[in-house]
C-alpha positions in Angstrom: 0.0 0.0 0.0 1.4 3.4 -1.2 1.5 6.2 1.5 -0.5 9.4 1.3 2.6 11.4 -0.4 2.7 8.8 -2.6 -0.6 8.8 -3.9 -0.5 13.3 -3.9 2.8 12.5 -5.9 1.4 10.0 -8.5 -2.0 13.0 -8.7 0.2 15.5 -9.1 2.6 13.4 -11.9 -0.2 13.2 -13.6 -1.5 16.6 -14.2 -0.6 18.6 -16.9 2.6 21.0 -16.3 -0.2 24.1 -16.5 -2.5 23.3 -14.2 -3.6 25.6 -11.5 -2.8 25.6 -8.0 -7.0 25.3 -7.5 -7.1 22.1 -9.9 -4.3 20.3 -8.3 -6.6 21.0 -5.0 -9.3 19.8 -7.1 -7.7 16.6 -7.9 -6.1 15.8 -4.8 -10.2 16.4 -3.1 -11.6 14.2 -5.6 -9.3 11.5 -5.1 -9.5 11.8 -1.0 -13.5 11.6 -1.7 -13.2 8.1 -3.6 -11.1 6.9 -1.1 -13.2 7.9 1.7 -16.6 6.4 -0.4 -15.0 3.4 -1.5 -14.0 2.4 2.5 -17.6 3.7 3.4 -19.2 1.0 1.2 -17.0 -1.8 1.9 -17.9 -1.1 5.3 -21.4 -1.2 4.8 -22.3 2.7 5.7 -24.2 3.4 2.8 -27.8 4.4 2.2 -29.9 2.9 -0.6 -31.7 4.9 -3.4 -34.8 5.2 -1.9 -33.7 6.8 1.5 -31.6 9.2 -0.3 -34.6 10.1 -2.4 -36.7 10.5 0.9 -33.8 12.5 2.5 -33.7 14.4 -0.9 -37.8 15.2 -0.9 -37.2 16.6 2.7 -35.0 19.3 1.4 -37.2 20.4 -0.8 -39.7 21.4 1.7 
């Protein structure tokens, strides 16, 4: 398992040579978010369709 500079390091590698100081943010967020939903589901915290849809219709009122 690759450590956390590793993975910013391989992000970053990976970007083109112009991008922003705000996309490599971007990138590095996006990735930290996968991460973090990928271990949620394998872990069982999730919340099927239809809840999020009722959660959703709450919002709305």
């Amino acid at each position: 398992m690759s450590t956390a500079k590793d993975q910013i390091k391989q992000i970053l590698d990976s970007q083109p040579e112009d991008s922003s100081y705000e996309d490599l943010l971007r990138e590095i967020a996006f990735k930290r978010m996968v991460d973090k939903g990928m271990l949620d589901a394998k872990s069982g915290n999730v919340v099927s369709n239809e809840e999020m849809e009722r959660i959703i219709k709450g919002w709305q009122k």
